[in-house]
C-alpha positions in Angstrom: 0.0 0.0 0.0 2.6 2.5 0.7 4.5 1.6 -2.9 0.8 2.8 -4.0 0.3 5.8 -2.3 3.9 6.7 -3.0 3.4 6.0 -6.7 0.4 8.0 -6.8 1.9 10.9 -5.2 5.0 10.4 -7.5 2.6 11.1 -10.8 0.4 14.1 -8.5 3.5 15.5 -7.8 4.8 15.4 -11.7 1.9 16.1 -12.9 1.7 19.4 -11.0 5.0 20.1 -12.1 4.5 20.0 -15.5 0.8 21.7 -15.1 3.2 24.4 -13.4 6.2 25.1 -15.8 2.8 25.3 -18.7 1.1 27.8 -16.6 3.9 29.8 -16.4 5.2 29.6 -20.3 2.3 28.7 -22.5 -0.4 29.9 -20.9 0.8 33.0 -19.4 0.7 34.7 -23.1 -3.2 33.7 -23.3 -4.5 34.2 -19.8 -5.1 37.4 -17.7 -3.6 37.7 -14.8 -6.4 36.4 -12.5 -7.0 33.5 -14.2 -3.3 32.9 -14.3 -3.7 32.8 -10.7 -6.3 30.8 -10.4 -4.3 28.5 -12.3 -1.5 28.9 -10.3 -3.2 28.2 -7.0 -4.6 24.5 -8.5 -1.1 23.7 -9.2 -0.2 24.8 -5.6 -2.7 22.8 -3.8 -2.3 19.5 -6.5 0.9 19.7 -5.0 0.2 20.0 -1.5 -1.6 17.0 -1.5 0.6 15.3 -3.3 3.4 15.8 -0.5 1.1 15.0 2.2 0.2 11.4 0.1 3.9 10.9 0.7 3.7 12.0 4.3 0.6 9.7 4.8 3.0 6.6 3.1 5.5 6.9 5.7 3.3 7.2 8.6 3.4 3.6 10.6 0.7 4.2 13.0 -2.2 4.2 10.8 -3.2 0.7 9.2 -3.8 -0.1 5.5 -7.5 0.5 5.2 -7.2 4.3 6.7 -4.3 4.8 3.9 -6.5 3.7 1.2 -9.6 5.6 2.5 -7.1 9.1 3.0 -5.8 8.2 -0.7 -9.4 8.1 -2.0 -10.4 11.1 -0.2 -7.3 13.4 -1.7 -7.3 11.8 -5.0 -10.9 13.1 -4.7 -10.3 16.4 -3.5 -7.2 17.1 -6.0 -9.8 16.3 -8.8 -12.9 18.4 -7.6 -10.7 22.0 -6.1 -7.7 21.8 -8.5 -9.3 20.3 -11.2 -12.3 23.0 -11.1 -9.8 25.5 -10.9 -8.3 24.5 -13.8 -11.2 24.4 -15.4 -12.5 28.0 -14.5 -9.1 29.5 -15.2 -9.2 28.4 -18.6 -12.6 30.0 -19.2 -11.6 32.3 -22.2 -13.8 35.6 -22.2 
């Protein structure tokens, strides 16, 4: 489980990265500069929870099933706050 969590965080992680370095080269000529920072603050929280996924992987105390329900739960999260702010930064007027 925590090769999985790990993994997943891994590909959060890079994922924001990349999401990131686009924001701020691509997009930055086609975006205002609210909706750049809209942008910019989905990126920042993807990769928030994508370091607390790794914290939650080396934590001992808590068993397997809380793990998978905490992965579930941010996997969840990243895809409803970061993924609608993607979404409403990229809203061309």
């Amino acid at each position: 489980m925590d090769k999985k969590l790990l993994l997943i965080a891994a590909i959060m992680g890079a994922v924001a990265i990349i999401l990131g370095a686009f924001g701020a080269h691509a997009l930055k000529k086609v975006l205002s500069d609210s909706q750049l920072a809209t942008f910019e603050v989905g990126v920042r929280y993807q990769m928030y929870h994508a370091l607390f996924l790794m914290l939650i992987a080396n934590l001992n105390f808590l068993a397997i099933k809380e793990k998978t329900i905490i992965m579930y739960l941010v996997i969840v999260g990243v895809l409803l706050f970061s993924g609608s702010r993607f979404f409403q930064s990229l809203q061309l007027d």
